[in-house]
GUTIMAR-900446 format. One record per residue (C-alpha): residue number from 1; residue in three letters; x, y, z. Coordinates in steps of 0.2 Angstrom, whole numbers. Layout:
<lokols>
<lokol seq="NUM" type="ALA" X="X" Y="Y" Z="Z"/>
...
</lokols>
This chain:
<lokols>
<lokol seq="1" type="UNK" X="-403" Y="117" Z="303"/>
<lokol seq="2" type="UNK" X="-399" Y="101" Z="308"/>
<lokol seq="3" type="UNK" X="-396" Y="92" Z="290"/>
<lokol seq="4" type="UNK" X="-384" Y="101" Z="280"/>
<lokol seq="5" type="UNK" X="-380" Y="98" Z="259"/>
<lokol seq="6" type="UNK" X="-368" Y="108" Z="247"/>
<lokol seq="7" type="UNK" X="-366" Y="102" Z="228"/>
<lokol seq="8" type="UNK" X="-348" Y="104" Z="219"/>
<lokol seq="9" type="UNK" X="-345" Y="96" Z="203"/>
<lokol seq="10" type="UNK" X="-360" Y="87" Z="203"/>
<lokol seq="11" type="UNK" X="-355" Y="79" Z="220"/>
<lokol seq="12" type="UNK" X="-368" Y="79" Z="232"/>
<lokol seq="13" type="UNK" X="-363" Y="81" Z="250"/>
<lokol seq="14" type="UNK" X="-375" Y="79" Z="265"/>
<lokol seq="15" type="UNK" X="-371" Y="81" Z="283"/>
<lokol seq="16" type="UNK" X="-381" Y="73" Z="296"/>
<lokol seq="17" type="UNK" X="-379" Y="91" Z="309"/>
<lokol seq="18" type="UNK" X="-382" Y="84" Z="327"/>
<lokol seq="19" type="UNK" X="-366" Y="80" Z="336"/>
<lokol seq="20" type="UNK" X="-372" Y="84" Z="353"/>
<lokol seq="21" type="UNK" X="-386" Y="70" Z="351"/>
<lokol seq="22" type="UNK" X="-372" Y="59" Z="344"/>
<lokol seq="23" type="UNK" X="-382" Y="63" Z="325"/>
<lokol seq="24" type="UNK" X="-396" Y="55" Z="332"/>
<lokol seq="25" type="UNK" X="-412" Y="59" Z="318"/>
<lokol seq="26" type="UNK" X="-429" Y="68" Z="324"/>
<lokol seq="27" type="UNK" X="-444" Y="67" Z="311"/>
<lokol seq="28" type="UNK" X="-440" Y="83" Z="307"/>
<lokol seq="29" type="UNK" X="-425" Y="79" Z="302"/>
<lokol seq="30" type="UNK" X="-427" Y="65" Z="291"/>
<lokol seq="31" type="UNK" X="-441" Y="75" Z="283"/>
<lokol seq="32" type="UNK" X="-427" Y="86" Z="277"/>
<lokol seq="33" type="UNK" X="-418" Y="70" Z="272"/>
<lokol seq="34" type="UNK" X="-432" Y="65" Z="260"/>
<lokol seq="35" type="UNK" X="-432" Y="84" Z="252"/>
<lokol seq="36" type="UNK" X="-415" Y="82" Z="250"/>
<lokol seq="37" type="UNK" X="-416" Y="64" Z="240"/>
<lokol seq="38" type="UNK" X="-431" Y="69" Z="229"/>
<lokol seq="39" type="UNK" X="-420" Y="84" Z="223"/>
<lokol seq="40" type="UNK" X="-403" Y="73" Z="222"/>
<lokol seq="41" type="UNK" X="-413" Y="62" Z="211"/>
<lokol seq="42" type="UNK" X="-422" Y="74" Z="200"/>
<lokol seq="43" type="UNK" X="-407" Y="84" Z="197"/>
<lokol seq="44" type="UNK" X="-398" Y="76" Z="182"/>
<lokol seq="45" type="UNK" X="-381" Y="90" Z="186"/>
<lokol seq="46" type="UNK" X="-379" Y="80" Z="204"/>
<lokol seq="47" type="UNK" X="-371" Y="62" Z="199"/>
<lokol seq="48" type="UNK" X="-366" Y="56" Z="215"/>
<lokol seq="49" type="UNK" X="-371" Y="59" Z="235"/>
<lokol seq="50" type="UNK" X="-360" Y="57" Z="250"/>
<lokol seq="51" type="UNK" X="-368" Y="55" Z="266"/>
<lokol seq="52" type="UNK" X="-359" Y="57" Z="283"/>
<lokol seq="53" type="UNK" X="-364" Y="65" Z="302"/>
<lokol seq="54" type="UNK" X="-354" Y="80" Z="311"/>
<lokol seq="55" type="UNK" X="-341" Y="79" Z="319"/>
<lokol seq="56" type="UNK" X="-329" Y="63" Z="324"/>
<lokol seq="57" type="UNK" X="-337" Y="54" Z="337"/>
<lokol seq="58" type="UNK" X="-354" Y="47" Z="327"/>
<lokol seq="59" type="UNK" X="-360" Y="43" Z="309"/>
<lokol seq="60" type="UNK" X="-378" Y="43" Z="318"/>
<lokol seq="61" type="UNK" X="-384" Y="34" Z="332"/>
<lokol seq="62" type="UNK" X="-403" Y="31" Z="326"/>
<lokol seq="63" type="UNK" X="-418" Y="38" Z="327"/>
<lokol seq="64" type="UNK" X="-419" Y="52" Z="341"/>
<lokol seq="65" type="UNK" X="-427" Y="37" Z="357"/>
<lokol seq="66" type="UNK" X="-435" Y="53" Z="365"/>
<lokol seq="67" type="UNK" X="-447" Y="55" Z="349"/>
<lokol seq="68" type="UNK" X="-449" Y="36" Z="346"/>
<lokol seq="69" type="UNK" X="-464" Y="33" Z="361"/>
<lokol seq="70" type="UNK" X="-474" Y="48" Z="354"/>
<lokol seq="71" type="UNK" X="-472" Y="42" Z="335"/>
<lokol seq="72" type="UNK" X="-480" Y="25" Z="344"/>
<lokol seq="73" type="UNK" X="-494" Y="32" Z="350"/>
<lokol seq="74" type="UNK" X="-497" Y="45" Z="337"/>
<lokol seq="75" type="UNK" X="-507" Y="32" Z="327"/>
<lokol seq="76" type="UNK" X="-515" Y="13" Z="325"/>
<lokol seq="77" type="UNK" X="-502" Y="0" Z="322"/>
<lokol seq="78" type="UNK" X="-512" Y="-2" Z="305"/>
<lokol seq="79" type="UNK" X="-509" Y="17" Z="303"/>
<lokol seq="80" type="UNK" X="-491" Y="13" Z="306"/>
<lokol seq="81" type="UNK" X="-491" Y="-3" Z="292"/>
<lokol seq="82" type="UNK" X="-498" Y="6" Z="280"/>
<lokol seq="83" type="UNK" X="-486" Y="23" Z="283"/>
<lokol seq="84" type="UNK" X="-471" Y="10" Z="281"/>
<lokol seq="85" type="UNK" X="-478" Y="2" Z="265"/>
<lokol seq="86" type="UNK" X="-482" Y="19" Z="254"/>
<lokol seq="87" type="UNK" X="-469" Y="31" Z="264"/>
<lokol seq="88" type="UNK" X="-450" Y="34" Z="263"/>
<lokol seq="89" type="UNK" X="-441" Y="27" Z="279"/>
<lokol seq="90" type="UNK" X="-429" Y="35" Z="292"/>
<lokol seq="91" type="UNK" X="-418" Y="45" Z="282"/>
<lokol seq="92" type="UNK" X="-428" Y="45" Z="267"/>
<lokol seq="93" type="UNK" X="-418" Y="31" Z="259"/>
<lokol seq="94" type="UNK" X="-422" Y="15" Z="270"/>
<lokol seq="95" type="UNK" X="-438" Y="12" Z="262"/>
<lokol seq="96" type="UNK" X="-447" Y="19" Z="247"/>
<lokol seq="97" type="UNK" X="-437" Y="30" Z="241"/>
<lokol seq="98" type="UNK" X="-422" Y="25" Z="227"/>
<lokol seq="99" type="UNK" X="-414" Y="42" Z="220"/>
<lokol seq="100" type="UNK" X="-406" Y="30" Z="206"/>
<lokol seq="101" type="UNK" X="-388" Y="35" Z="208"/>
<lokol seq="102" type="UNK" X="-374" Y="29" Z="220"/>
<lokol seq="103" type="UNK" X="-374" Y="37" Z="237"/>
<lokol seq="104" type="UNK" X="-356" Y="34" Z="247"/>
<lokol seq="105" type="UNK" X="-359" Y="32" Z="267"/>
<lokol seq="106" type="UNK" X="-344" Y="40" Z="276"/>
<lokol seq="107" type="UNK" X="-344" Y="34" Z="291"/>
<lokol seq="108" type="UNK" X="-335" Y="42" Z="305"/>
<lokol seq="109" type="UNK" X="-339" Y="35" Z="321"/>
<lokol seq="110" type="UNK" X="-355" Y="26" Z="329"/>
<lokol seq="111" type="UNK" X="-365" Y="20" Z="316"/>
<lokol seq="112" type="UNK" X="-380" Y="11" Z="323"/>
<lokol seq="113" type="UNK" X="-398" Y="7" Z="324"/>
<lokol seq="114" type="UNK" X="-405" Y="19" Z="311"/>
<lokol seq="115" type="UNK" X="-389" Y="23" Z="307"/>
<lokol seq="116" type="UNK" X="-383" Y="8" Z="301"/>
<lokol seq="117" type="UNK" X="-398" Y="5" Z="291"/>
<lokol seq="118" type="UNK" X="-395" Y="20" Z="284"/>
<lokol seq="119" type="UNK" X="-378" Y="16" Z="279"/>
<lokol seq="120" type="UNK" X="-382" Y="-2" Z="274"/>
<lokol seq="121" type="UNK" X="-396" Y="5" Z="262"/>
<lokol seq="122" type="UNK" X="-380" Y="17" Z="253"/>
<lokol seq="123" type="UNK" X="-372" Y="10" Z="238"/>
<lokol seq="124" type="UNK" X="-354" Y="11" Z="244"/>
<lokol seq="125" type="UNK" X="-347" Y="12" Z="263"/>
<lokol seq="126" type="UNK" X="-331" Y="16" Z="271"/>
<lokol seq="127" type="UNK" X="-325" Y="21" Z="286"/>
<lokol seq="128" type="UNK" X="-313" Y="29" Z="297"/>
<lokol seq="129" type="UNK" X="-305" Y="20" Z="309"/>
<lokol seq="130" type="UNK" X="-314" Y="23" Z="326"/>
<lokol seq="131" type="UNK" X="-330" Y="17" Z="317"/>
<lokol seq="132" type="UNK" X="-343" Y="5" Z="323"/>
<lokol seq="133" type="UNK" X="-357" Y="-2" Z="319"/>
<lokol seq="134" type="UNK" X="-372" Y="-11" Z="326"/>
<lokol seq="135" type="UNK" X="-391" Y="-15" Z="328"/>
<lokol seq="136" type="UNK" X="-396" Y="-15" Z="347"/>
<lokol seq="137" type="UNK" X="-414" Y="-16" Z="343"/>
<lokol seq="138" type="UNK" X="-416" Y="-31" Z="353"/>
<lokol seq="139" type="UNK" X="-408" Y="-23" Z="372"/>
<lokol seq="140" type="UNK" X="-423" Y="-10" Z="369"/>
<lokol seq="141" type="UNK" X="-437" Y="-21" Z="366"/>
<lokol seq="142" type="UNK" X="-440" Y="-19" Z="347"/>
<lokol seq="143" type="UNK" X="-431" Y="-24" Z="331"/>
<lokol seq="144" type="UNK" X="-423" Y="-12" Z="317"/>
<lokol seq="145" type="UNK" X="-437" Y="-6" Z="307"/>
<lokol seq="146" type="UNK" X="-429" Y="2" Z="293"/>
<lokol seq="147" type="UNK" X="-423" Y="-14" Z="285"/>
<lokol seq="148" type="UNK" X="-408" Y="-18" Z="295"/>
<lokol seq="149" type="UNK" X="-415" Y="-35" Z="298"/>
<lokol seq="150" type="UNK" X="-416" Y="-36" Z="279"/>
<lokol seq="151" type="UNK" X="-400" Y="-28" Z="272"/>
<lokol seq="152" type="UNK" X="-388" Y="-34" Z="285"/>
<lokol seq="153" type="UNK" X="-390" Y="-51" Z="279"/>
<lokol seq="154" type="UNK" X="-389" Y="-49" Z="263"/>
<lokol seq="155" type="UNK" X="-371" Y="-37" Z="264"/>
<lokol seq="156" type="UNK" X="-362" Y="-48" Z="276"/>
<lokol seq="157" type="UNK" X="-359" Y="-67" Z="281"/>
<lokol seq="158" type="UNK" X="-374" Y="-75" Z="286"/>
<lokol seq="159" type="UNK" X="-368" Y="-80" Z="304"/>
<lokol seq="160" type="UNK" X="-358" Y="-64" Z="309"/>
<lokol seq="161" type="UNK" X="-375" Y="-53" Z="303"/>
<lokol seq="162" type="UNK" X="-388" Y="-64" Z="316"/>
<lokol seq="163" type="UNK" X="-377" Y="-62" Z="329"/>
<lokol seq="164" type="UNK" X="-376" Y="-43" Z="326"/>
<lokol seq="165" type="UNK" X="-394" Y="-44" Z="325"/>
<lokol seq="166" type="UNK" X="-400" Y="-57" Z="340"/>
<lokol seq="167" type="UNK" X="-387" Y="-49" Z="352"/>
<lokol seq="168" type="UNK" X="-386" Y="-33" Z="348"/>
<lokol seq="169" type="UNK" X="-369" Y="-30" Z="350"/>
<lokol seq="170" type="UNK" X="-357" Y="-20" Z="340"/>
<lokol seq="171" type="UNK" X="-341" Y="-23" Z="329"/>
<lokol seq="172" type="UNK" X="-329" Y="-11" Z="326"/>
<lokol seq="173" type="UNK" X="-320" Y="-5" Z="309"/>
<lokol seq="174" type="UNK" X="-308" Y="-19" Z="308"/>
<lokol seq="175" type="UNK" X="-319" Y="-31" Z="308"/>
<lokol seq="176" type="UNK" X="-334" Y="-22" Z="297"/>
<lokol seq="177" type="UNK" X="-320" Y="-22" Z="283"/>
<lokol seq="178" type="UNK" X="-313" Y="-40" Z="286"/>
<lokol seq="179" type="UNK" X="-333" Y="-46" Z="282"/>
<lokol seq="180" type="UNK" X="-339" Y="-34" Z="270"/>
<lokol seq="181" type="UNK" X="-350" Y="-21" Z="278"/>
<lokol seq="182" type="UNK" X="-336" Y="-7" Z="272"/>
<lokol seq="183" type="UNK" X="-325" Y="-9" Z="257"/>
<lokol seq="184" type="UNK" X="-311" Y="0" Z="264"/>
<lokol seq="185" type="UNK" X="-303" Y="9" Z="281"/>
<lokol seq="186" type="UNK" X="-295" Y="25" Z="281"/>
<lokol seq="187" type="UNK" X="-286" Y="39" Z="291"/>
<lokol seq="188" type="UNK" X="-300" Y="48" Z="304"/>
<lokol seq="189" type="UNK" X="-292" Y="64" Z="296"/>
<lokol seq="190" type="UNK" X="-293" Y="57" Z="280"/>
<lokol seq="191" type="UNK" X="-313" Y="51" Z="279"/>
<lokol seq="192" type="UNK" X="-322" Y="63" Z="266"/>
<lokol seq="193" type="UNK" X="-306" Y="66" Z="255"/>
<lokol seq="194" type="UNK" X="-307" Y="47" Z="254"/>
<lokol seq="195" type="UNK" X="-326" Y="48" Z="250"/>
<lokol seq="196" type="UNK" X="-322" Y="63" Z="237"/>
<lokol seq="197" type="UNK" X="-309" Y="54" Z="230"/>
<lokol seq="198" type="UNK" X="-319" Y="39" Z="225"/>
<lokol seq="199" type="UNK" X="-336" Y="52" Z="221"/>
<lokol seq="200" type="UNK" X="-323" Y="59" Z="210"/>
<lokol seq="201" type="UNK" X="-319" Y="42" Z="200"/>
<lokol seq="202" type="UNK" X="-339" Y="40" Z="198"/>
<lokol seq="203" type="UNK" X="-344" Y="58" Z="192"/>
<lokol seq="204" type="UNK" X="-329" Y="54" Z="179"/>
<lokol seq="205" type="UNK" X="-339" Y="40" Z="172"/>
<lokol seq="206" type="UNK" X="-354" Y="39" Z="159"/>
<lokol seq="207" type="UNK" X="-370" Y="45" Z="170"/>
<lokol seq="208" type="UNK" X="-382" Y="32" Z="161"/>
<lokol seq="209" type="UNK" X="-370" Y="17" Z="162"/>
<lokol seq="210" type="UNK" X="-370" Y="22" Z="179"/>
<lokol seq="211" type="UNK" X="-387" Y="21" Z="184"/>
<lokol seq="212" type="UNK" X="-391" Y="6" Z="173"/>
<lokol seq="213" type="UNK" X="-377" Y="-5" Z="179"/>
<lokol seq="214" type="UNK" X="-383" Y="-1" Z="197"/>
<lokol seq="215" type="UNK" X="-400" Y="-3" Z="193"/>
<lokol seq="216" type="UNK" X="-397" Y="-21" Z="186"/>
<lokol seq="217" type="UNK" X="-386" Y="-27" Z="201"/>
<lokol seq="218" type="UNK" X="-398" Y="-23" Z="211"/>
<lokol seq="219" type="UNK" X="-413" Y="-29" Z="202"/>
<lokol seq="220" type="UNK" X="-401" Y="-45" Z="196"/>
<lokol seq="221" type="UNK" X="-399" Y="-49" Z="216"/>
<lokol seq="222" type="UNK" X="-413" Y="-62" Z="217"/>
<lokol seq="223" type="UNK" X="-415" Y="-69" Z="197"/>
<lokol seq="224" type="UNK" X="-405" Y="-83" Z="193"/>
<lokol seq="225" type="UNK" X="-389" Y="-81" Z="182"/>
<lokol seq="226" type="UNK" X="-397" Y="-85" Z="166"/>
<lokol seq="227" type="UNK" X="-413" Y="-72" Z="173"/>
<lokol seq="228" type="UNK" X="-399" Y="-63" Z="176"/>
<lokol seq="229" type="UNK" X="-388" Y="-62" Z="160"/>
<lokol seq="230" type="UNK" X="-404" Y="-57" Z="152"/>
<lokol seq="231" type="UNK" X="-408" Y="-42" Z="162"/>
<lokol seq="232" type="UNK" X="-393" Y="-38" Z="160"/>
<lokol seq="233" type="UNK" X="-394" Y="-35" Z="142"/>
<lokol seq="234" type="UNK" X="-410" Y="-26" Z="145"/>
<lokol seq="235" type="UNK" X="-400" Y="-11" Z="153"/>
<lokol seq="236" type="UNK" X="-387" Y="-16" Z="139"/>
<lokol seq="237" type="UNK" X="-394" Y="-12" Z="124"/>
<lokol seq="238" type="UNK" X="-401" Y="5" Z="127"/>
<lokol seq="239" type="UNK" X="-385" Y="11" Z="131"/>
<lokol seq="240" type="UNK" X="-378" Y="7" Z="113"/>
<lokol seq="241" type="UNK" X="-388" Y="18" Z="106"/>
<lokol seq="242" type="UNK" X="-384" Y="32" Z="116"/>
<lokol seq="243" type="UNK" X="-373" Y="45" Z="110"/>
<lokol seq="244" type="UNK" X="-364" Y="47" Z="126"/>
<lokol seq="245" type="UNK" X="-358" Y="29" Z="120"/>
<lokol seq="246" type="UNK" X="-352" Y="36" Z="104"/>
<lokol seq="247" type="UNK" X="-343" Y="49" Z="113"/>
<lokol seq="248" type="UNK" X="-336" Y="37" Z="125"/>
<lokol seq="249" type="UNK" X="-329" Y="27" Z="111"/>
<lokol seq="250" type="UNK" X="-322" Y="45" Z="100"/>
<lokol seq="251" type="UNK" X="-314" Y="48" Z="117"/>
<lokol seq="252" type="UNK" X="-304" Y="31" Z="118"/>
<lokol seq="253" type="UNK" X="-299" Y="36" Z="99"/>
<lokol seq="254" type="UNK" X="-292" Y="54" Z="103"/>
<lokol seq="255" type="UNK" X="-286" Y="50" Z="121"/>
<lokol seq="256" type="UNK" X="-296" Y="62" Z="129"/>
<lokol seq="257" type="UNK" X="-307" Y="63" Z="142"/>
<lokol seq="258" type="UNK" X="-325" Y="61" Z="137"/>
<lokol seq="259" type="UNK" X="-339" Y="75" Z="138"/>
<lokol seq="260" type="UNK" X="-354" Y="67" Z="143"/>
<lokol seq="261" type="UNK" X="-375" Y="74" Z="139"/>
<lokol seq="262" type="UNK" X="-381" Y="59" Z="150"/>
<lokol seq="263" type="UNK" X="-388" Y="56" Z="132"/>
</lokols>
């Protein structure tokens, strides 16, 4: 088994399982990655996901190369087109495939080509302090294909993401949290407690206010403000009629914690 996941306390945790091919993803393995998403996202119990590779030296270093000629020539570059617009990506998540709720990347060492991408399409990134991240597409001859040339840009400053991307080179965790490609540094030692910690804080909030302020900052990202404002209350409103929100409120009164139906 090469992908591994546990739940506890409604805490998804999945371990990409290759260390000796620095996590490096066969199609076999991201097809476990897709089973994986489809039940995170079906299952109302499991609130948040936390993905991460084995081991200390790499997050993921891409898609396995050795498979990457035979996918090529396994079918018609329109065969290929239409496989990317109707199929879920490299590691299920990069394309096509939304679960709905936050996913934390814990990055622990390389994270690059597929990797990255796979990171960059998480809600939330942090790392340890040997990661780094990059796209070196370009020194092979191709170009990220699973929206790196898409997200990067659109997560980091402009300049420092095209030179990631034309080059290929890498930047190293100081530098990823300086520009906003991870929110926070930690300890090596310290990685997935961090991640816990902050899954932790999420699970403790309303499920549907989760998942509907995500959906609207996401869906908001390209609307105008005033577009904007107005989807906003679109995700709003629904939410006020929900009793978790009464709850939420009874709570505040009686300073307890609140025990949400994600109703």
């Amino acid at each position: 088994m090469t992908i591994r996941s546990e739940t506890c306390d409604g805490i998804l945790l999945v371990t990409i399982d290759r260390p000796d091919a620095r996590n490096a993803l066969s199609l076999a393995m991201t097809q476990q990655l897709i089973a994986i998403w489809e039940a995170f996202r079906d299952d109302p119990a499991c609130r948040v996901a936390i993905l991460t590779g084995a081991g200390n030296r790499s997050f993921c270093a891409g898609a396995d190369l050795k498979e990457v000629g035979k996918f090529y020539s396994s079918m018609t570059a329109e065969q290929r087109r239409e496989k990317a617009r109707t199929q879920p990506g490299l590691g299920g998540i990069t394309r096509n495939l939304d679960p709905g709720k936050p996913i934390i990347a814990a990055v622990n060492g390389h994270c690059l080509a597929g990797g990255l991408e796979m990171a960059l399409a998480c809600d939330i990134r942090i790392a340890s302090e040997n990661a780094s991240f990059g796209l070196p597409e370009v020194r092979w001859g191709l170009m990220p294909g699973a929206g790196g040339s898409q997200r990067l840009p659109r997560a980091i400053p402009l300049t420092v993401a095209m030179e990631m991307l034309l080059t290929g080179d890498a930047i190293d965790a100081t530098t990823a949290v300086a520009c906003g490609l991870v929110s926070r540094v930690v300890e090596q030692g310290q990685l997935l407690d961090e991640a816990f910690a902050l899954a932790r804080r999420i699970v403790r909030a309303a499920p549907l206010s989760v998942q509907a302020v995500r959906a609207a900052a996401y869906e908001g990202l390209e609307m105008s403000l005033e577009e904007g404002l107005e989807l906003e209350q679109e995700f709003a409103e629904p939410l006020r009629q929900s009793s978790d929100v009464q709850e939420g409120l009874k709570a505040f009164v009686e300073k307890r914690d609140p025990d949400w139906k994600g109703k």
